[in-house]
C-alpha positions as CSV (number, residue, x, y, z in Angstrom):
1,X,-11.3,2.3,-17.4
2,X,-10.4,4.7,-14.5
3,X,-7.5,5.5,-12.4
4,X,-8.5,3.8,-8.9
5,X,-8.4,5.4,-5.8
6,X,-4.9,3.9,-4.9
7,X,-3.2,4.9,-7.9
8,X,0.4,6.0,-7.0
9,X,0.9,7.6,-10.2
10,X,-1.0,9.6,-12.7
11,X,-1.9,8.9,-16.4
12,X,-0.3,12.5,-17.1
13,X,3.1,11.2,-15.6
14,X,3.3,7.9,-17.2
15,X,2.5,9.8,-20.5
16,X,4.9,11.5,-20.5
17,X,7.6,9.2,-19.5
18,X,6.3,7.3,-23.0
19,X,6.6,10.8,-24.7
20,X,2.6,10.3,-25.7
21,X,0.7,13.5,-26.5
22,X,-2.5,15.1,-24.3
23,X,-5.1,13.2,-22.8
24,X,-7.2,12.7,-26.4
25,X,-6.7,9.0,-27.5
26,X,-9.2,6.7,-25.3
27,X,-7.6,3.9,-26.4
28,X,-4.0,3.9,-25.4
29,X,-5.5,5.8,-22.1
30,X,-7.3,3.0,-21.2
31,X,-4.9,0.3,-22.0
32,X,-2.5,3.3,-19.8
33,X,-5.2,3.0,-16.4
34,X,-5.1,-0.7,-16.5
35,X,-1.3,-0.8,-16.4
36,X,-1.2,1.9,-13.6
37,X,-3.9,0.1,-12.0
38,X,-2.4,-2.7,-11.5
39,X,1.4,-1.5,-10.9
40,X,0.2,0.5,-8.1
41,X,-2.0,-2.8,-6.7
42,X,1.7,-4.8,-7.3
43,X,3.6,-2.0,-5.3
44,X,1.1,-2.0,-2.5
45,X,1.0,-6.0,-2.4
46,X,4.8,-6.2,-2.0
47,X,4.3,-3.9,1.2
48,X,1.6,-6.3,2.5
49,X,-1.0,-3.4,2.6
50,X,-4.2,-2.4,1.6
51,X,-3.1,1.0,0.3
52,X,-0.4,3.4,0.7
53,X,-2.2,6.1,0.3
54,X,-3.7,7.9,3.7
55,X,-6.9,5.8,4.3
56,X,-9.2,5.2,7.2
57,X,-9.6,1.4,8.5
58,X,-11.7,-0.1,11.0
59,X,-10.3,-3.1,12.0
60,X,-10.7,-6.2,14.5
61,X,-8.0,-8.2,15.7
62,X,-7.9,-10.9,19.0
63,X,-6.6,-9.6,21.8
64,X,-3.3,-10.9,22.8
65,X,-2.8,-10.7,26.5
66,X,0.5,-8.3,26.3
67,X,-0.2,-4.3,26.0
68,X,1.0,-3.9,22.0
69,X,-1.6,-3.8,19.3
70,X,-0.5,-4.3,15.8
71,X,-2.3,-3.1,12.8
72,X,-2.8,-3.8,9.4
73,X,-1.5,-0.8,7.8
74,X,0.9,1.9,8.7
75,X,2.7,4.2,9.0
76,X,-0.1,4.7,11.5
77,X,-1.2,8.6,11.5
78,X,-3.7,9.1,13.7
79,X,-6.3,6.5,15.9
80,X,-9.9,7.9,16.0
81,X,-11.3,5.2,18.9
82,X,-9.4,2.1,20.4
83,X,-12.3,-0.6,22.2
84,X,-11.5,-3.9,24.2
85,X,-14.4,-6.1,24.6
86,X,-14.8,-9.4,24.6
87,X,-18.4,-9.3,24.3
88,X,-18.1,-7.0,21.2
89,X,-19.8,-4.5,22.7
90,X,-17.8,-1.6,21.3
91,X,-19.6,1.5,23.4
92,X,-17.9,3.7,25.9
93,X,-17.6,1.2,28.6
94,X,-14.9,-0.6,26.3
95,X,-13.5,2.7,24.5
96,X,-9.8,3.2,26.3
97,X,-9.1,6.5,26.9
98,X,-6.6,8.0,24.1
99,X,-4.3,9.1,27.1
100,X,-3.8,5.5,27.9
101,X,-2.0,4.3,24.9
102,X,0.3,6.0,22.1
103,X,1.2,5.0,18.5
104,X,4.7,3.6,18.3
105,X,6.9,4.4,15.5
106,X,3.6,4.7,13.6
107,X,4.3,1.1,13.2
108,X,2.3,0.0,16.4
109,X,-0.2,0.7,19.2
110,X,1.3,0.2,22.8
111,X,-1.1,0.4,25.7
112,X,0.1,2.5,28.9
113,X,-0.7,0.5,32.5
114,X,-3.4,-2.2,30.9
115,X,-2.9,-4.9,28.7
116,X,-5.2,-6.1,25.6
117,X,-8.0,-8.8,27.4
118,X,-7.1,-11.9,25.3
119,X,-10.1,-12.7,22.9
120,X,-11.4,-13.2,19.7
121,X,-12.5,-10.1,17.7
122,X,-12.1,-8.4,20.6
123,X,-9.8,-5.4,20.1
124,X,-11.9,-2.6,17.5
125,X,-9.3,-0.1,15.7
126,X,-10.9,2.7,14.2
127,X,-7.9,4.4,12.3
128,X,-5.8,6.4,9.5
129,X,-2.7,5.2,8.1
130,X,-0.6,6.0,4.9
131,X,1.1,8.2,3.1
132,X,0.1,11.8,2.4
133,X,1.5,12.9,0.4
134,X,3.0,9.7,-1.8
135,X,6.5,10.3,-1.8
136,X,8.0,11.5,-5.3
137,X,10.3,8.4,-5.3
138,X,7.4,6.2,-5.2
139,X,4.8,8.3,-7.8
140,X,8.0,8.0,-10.1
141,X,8.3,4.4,-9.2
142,X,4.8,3.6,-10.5
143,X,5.5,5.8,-13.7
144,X,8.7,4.1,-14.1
145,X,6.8,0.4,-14.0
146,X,4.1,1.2,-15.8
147,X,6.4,2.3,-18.8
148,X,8.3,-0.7,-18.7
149,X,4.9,-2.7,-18.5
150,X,3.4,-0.7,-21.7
151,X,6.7,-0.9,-23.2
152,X,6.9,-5.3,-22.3
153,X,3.1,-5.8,-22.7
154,X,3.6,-7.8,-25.9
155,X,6.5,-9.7,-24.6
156,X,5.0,-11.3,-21.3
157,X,6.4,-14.3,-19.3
158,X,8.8,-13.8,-21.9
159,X,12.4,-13.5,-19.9
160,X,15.1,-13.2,-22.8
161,X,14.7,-11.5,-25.9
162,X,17.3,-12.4,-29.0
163,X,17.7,-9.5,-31.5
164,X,18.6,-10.0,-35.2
165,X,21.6,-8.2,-34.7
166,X,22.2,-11.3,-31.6
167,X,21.8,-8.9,-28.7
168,X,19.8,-10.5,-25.7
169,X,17.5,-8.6,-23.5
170,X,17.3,-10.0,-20.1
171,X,14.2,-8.6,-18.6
172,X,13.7,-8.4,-14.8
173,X,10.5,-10.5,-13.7
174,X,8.5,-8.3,-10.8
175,X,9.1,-5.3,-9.4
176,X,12.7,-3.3,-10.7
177,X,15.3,-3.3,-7.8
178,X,15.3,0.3,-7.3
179,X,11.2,0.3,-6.7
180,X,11.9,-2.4,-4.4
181,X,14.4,-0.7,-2.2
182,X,12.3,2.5,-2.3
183,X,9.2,0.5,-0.9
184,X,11.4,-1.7,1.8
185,X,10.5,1.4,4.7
186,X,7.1,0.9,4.4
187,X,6.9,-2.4,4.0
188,X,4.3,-4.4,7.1
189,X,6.5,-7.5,8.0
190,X,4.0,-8.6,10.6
191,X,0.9,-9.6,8.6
């Protein structure tokens, strides 16, 4: 197993956080990617995104007859070519010139003096969004989840734990409160 692509924190980090030794035992590293794998995927999904790292998208989305275009990802960094057509011919007949719109908030695309041509399909996106760097709150986030997950991975589904000595351990299903909160300004409400 590998660390994807998305990854919001490292093996290194999560290692340490454990108090686990160098990079040497396969097995536990492994079992470690998975976890972090997945955490990451969780922490993403909660945001309604496809990653949160900076990432290029080309996307397609009906045109809706009003001059804002909404994306599937943000914050939005940067917009490479913006094409209305309702034939989906996307050459330079349909490309709108990047003087004639601006990213909003980097939440949004609004159009200056023209509206989006309502169609089907008909709106092509070619752009970055994410974050570059992750912020530190977040890479610790991951680390912070994925040792919980390691530390719970024999106890799933399991919500209550009863000690010998009669302690109970309540244990939080999801994502922890503070990861939550930490996510919540990059979360996409309009999906």
């Amino acid at each position: 197993m590998a660390l994807e692509d998305y990854a919001l924190c490292s093996l290194r980090q999560v290692k340490l956080l454990i108090e686990l030794p160098g990079e040497e035992d396969t097995d536990i590293n492994s079992t470690l990617e998975l976890i972090i794998n997945g955490i990451s995927r969780t922490m993403i999904n909660y945001c309604n995104l496809d990653n949160l790292k900076k990432t290029s998208y080309t996307e397609y989305s009906n045109g809706n007859g009003t001059n804002l275009i909404f994306t599937r990802n943000i914050p939005i960094t940067q917009i490479t070519s913006l094409h209305d057509s309702v034939s989906w011919d996307y050459d330079t007949n349909s490309l709108i010139n990047s003087s004639n719109y601006r990213i909003v908030n980097q939440i949004y695309i609004m159009l200056k003096n023209t509206i989006a041509v309502e169609g089907f399909g008909n709106i092509q996106n070619v752009y970055t969004a994410g974050l570059d760097p992750v912020p530190d709150n977040i890479v610790q986030d991951c680390a912070q989840e994925s040792l919980r997950a390691y530390q719970n991975r024999k106890d799933l589904g399991v919500l209550t734990i009863t000690r010998n000595d009669g302690s109970v351990t309540y244990m939080e299903r999801g994502l922890m409160k503070q990861t939550k909160e930490d996510l919540n300004p990059y979360r996409r409400l309009h999906v």
